[in-house]
Backbone as CSV, one residue per row, in Angstrom:
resi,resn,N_x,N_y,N_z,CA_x,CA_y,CA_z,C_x,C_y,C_z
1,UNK,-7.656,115.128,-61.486,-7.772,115.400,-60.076,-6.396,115.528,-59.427
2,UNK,-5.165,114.361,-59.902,-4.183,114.568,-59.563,-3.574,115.893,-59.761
3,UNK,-3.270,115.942,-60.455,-2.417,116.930,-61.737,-3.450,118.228,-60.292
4,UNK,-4.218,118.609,-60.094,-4.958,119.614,-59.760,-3.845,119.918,-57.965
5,UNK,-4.406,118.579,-57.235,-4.010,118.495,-55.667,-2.325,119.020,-55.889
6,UNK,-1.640,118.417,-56.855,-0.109,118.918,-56.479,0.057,119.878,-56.756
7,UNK,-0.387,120.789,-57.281,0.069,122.258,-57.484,-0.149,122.833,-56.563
8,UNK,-0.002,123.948,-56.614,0.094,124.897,-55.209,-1.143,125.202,-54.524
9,UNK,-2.527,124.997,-55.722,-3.668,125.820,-55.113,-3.646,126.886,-55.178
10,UNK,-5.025,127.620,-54.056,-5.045,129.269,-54.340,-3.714,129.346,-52.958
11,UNK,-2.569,129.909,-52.975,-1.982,130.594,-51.712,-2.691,131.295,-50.911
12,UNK,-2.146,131.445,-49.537,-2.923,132.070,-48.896,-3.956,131.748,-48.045
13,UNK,-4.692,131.277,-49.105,-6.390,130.645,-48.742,-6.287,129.423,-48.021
14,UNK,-6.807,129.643,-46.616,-7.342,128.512,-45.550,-7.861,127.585,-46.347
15,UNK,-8.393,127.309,-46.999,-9.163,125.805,-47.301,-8.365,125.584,-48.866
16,UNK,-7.741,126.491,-49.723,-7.465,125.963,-51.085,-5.999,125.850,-51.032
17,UNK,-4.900,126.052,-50.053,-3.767,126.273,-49.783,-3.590,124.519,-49.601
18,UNK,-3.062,124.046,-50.772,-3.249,122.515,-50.464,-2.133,122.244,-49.967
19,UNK,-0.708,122.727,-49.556,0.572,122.672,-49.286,0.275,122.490,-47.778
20,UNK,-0.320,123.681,-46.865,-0.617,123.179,-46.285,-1.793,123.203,-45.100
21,UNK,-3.021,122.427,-46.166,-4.119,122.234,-45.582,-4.089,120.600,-45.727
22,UNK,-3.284,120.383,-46.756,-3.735,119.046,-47.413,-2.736,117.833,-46.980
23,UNK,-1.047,118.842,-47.790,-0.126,117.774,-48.251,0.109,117.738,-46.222
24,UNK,0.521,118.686,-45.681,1.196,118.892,-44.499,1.361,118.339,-43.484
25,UNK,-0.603,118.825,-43.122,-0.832,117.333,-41.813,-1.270,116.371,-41.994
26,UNK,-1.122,115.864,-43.133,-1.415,114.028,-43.370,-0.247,113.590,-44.091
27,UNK,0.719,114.185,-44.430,2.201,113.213,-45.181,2.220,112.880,-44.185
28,UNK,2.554,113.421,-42.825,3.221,113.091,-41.700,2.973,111.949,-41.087
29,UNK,1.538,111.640,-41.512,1.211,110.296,-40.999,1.083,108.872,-41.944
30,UNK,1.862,109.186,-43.267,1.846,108.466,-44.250,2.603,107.185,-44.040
31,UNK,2.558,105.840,-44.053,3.163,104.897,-43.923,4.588,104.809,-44.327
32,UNK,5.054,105.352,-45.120,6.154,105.722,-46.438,7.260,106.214,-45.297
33,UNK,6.969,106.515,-44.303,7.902,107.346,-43.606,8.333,106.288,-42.316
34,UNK,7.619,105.157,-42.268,7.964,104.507,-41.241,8.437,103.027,-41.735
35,UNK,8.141,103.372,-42.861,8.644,101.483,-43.439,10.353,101.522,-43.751
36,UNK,10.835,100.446,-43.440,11.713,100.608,-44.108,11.941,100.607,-45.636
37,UNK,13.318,101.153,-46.402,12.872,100.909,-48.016,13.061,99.540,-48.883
38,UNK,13.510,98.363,-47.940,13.239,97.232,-48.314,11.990,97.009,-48.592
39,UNK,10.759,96.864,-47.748,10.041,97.330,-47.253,8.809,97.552,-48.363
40,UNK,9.376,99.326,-48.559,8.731,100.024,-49.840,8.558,99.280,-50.880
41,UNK,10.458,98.749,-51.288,10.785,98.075,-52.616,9.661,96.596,-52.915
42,UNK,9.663,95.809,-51.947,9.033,95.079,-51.826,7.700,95.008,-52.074
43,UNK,6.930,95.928,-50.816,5.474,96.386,-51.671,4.842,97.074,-52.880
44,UNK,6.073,97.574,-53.528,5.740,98.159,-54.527,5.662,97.192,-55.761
45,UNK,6.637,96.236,-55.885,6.675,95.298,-56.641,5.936,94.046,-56.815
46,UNK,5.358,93.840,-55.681,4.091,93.283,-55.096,2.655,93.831,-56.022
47,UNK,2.660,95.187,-55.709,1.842,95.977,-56.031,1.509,95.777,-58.059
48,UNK,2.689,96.096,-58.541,2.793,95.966,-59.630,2.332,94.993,-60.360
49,UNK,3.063,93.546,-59.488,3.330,92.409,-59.942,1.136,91.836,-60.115
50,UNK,0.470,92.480,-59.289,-1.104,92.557,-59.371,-1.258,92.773,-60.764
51,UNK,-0.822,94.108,-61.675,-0.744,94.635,-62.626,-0.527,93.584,-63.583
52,UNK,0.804,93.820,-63.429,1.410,92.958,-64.467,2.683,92.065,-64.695
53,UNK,2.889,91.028,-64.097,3.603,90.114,-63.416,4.837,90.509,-64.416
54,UNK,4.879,90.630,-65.036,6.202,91.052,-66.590,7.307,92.156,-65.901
55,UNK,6.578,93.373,-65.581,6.824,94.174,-65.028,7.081,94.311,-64.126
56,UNK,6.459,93.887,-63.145,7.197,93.473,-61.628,8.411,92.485,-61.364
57,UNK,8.674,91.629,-62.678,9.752,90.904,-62.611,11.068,91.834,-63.181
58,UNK,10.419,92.732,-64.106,11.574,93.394,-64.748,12.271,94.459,-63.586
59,UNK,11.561,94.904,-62.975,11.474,95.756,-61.757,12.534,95.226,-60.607
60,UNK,11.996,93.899,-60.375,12.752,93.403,-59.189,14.277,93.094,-59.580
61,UNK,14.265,92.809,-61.061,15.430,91.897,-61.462,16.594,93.237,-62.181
62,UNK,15.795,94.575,-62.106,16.487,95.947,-62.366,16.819,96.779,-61.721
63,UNK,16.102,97.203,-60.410,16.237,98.327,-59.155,17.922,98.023,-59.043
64,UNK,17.981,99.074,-58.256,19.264,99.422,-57.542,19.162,99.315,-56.252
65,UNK,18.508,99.365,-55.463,18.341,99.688,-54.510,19.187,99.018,-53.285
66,UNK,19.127,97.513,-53.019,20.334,97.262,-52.765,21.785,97.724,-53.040
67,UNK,21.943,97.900,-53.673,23.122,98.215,-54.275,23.671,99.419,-53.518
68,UNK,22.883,100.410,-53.771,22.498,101.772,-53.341,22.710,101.789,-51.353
69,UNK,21.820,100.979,-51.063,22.087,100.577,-49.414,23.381,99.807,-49.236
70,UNK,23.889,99.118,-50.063,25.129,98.729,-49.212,26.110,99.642,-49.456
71,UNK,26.352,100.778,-50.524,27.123,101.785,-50.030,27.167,102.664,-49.979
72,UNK,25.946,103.027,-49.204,25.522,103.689,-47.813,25.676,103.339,-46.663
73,UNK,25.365,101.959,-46.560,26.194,101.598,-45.561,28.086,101.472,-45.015
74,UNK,28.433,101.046,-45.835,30.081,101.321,-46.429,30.225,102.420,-46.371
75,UNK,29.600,103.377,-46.567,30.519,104.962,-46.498,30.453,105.635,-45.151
76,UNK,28.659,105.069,-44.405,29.225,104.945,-43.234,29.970,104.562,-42.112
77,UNK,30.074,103.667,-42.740,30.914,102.762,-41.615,32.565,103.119,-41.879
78,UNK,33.118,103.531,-43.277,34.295,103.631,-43.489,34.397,105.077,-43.422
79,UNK,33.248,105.974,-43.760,33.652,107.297,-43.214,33.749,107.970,-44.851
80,UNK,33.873,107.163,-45.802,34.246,107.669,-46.963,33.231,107.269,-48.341
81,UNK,32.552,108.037,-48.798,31.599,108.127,-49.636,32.543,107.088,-51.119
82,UNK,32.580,106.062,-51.755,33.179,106.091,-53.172,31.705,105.584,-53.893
83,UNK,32.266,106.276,-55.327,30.896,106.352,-56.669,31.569,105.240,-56.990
């Protein structure tokens, strides 16, 4: 079913044009866009951790994501992007 919705559909076509009949006017109202990505990171690992507590530990104790936000933050604030 997945694999089906992300492809393009028939183009064109009012009702099979899933880009945008489907994805268009409902991403917009998707939670994903208003959370922050602490946030995300958090519920997702949450999410997992339902699954399979192993995995959600390996997850939390592996992301980048912090990492990633503080320099983003730093490059804004200093003006200068460093890898």
């Amino acid at each position: 079913m997945w694999v089906g919705l992300t492809g393009a559909g028939v183009p064109r076509d009012p009702l099979f044009s899933y880009e945008t009949s489907l994805w268009q006017p409902r991403l917009v109202h998707a939670p994903v866009y208003r959370s922050s990505i602490e946030t995300l990171r958090d519920d997702i690992v949450e999410l997992i951790g339902v699954i399979d507590s192993d995995v959600a530990g390996a997850i939390a104790a592996g992301h980048r994501i912090d990492e990633v936000l503080t320099r983003k933050r730093t490059a804004i604030a200093d003006g200068v992007m460093r890898l």
